[in-house]
N, C-alpha and C positions, 0 to 999 in steps of 0.2 A: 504493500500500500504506500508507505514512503522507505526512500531509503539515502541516508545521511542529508536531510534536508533541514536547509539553514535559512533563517528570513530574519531580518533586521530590520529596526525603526532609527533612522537617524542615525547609525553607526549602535546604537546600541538596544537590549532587549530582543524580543523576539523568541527563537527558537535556535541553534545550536545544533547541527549535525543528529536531528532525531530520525529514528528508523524506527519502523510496527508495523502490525499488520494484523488482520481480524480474517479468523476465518469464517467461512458460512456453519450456524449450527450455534456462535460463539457469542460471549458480551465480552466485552474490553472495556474497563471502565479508566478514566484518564482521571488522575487526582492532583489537584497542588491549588495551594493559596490562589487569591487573584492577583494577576501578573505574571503568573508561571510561563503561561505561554499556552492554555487549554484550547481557548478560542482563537488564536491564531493558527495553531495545530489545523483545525476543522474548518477556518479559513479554505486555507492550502487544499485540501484534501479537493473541497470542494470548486477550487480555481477562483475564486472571489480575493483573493491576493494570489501575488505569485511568488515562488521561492527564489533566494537567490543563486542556492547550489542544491545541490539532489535532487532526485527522481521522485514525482507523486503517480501510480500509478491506482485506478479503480476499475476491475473487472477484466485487468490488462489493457484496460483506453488510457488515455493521455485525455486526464479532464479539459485541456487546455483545447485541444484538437479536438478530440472528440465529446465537447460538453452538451451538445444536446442528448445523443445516447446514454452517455451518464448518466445525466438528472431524471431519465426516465426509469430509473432502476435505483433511482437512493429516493428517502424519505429524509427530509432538513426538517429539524426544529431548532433554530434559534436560540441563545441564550437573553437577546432581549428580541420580545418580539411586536414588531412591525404589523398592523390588519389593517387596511379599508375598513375605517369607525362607520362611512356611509351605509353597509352594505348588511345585511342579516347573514348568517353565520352561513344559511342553506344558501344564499347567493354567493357567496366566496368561494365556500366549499364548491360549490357545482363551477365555477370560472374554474377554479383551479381543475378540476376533474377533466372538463374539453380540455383545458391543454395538454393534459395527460392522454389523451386518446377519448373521452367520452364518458360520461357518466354511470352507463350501464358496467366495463370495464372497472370502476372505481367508487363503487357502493360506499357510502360515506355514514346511513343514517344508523346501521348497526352499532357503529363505534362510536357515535354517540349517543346513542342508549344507554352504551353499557358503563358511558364517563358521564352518563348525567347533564347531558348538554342541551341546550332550549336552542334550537335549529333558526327559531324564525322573529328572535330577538337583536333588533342592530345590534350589530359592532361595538358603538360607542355608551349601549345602556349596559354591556356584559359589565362583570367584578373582571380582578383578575385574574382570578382563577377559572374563571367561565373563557378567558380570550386564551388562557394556557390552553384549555381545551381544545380552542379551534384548532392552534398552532397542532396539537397531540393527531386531529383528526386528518388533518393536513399532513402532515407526517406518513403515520400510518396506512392510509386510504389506498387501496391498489398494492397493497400486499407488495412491498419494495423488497429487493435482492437486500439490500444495505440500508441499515437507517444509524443517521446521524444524528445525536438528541446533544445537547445544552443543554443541560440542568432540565430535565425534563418533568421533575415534579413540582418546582417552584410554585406558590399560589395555591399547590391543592390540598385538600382537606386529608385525614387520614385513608378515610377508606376508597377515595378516587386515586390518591397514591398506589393504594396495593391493586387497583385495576391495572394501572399503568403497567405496574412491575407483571399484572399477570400479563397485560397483550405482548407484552418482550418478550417474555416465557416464550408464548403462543408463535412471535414470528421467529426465533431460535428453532422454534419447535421443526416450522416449516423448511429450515434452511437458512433461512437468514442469515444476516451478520448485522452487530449490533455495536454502535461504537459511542460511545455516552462519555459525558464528563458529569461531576455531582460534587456538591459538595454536603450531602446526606448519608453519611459512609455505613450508616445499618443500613441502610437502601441497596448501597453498592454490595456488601456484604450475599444479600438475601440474593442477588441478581447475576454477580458478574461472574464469570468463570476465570480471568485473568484482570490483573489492574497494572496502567503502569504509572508510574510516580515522577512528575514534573516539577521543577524550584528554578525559576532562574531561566527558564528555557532549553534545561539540559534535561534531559532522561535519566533519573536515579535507577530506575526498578522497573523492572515488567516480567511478571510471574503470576504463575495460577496462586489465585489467595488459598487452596489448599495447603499448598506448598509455603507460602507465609506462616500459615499459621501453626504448621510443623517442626516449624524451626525457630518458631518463638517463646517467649517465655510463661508460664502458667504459673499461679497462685495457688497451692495446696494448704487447706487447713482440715487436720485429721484430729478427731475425740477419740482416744481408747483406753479401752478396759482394765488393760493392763501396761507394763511400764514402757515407756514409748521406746518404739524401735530405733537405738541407735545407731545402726549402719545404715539409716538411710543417705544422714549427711556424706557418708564413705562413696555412697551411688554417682556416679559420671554423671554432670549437670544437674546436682541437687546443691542445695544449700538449704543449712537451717536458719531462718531469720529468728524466730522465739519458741520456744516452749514456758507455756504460763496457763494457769488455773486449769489443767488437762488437757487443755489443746496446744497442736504442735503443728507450726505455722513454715511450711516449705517455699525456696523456690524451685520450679523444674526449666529447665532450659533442654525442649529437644521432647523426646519419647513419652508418656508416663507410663510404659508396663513396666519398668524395675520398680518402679513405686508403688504400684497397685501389687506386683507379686508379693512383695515386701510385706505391703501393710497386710494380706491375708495370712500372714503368718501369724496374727496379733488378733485380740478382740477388738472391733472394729465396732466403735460408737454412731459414729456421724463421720461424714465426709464433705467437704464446698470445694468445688474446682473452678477456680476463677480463669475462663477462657476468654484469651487478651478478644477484644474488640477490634475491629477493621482503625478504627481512631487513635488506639495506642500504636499497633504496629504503622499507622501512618508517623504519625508523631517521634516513634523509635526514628522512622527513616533519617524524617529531617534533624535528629537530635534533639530532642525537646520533648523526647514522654515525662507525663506528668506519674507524680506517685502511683503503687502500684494499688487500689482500693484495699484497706485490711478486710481480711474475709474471714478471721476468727467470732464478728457475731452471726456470719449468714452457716457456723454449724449449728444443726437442729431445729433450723429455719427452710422455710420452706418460700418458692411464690420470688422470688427475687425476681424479677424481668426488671427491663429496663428499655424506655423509650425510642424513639429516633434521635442519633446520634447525628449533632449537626458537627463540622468543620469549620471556625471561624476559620473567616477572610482572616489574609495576613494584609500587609500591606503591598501595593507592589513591588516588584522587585525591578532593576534595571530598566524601570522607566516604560514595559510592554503593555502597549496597547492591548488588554483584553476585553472585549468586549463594549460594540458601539451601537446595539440595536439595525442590525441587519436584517431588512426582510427576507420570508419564509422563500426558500427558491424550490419551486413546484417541479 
């Protein structure tokens, strides 16, 4: 999709020799403060700026050459988005749909049913969560080989969020490829199958979050019966942080079966395994995880969830231009 492509604002900012690529079937979730360089990424991609070194390729075209072919085969949502306020949502929708080849080809009113969308309400009296939607149904409409989302939950309520996350599910399902930026990282968690990690306009990371979260570190807090196991500290990537009032508060770095083997050797009270969050290991990247949660009161507790995890914005970095309210390109 790209490979060592570099774009600059003014001699500085921008992007930095980045390579990726999304397979069909896949989500690639792109992550970094504002200014990293997200939306200029999907610029590029899209040929709405142009690189100054590297190759962008989509579907094997050359968006540049080949940009009408392209855009017939991506879906674009925007991270600000641009509608015709004149227009009701079923007037937009249907423009955009003829110039996709025709309305019939590009059924629209399903996907808004299922996001909750008032079809035949102007433009300018939607919320903004109602004008997210059009941008979602615009997107999606005509089942696209590749869709390109910018923050694509922004504005929506809880449970129009976990629609969204389903129809990505849905076009993965079908083939797709899914290429998304967010800064909602239990979102990205529930969705992506790979993330890569952007600071500065360079490429930290890009790995299956499996594989992140393998090789990250876990919070064990163990209650038992009897005297607590001390060779667990002796275990490769353990550390004991405390033992106090019978709980016995671990770190694991890596595996947990030497630990779980371990502690069935023992009468075994309560257990809490604190599994790092998509937000720590972002955070690890950049240097800057916060403390690790104590998880000596969640033994014998039950019900612990925890919300959507948002990413503050940093500030920008190197001056990049991220995001200027581009309209939707159909």
């Amino acid at each position: 999709m790209m490979a060592d492509v570099t774009k600059r604002y003014r001699g500085r900012g921008g992007i930095e020799q980045v390579s990726l690529s999304v397979a069909g079937g896949e989500v690639l979730a792109f992550l970094g403060p504002n200014g990293a360089g997200k939306t200029t990424t999907i610029r590029l991609l899209l040929d709405l700026i142009r690189p100054e070194a590297g190759q962008v390729r989509l579907f094997g075209l050359d968006p540049r050459a080949d940009g009408t072919a392209v855009r017939r085969r991506v879906g674009y949502l925007p991270g600000e988005l641009s509608l015709y306020d004149r227009l009701t949502a079923r007037e937009l929708l249907t423009h955009f749909a003829h110039l996709r080849g025709g309305t019939a080809a590009h059924p629209f009113a399903g996907l808004a049913d299922r996001l909750d969308l008032e079809l035949d309400t102007p433009i300018h009296a939607l919320s903004k969560g109602n004008r997210q939607k059009v941008g979602l149904v615009q997107a999606f409409m005509g089942e696209p080989e590749l869709l390109i989302l910018d923050e694509p939950t922004t504005g929506l309520d809880p449970l129009v969020q976990q629609e969204v996350l389903d129809i990505i599910r849905g076009s993965t399902g079908r083939g797709a490829a899914v290429f998304l930026s967010s800064h909602v990282l239990s979102e990205v968690a529930r969705v992506a199958d790979r993330v890569g990690m952007i600071r500065a306009g360079r490429l930290l990371r890009l790995e299956r979050v499996e594989d992140l979260r393998q090789r990250s570190v876990h919070r064990v807090a163990v209650r038992l019966g009897d005297d607590p196991p001390r060779p667990l500290a002796l275990l490769p990537g353990v550390r004991l942080l405390a033992d106090h009032d019978g709980v016995v508060e671990l770190e694991v770095a890596g595996a947990l079966d030497p630990v779980v083997r371990e502690l069935g050797r023992h009468h075994l009270v309560d257990l809490a395994v604190g599994e790092p969050s998509l937000e720590e290991l972002f955070l690890r990247t950049y240097g800057a995880a916060p403390a690790v949660d104590d998880l000596s009161g969640a033994v014998g507790r039950q019900g612990t969830g925890s919300g959507a995890t948002t990413m503050a914005p940093a500030a920008p970095e190197g001056g990049a231009t991220d995001g200027d309210g581009t309209p939707p390109t159909s």
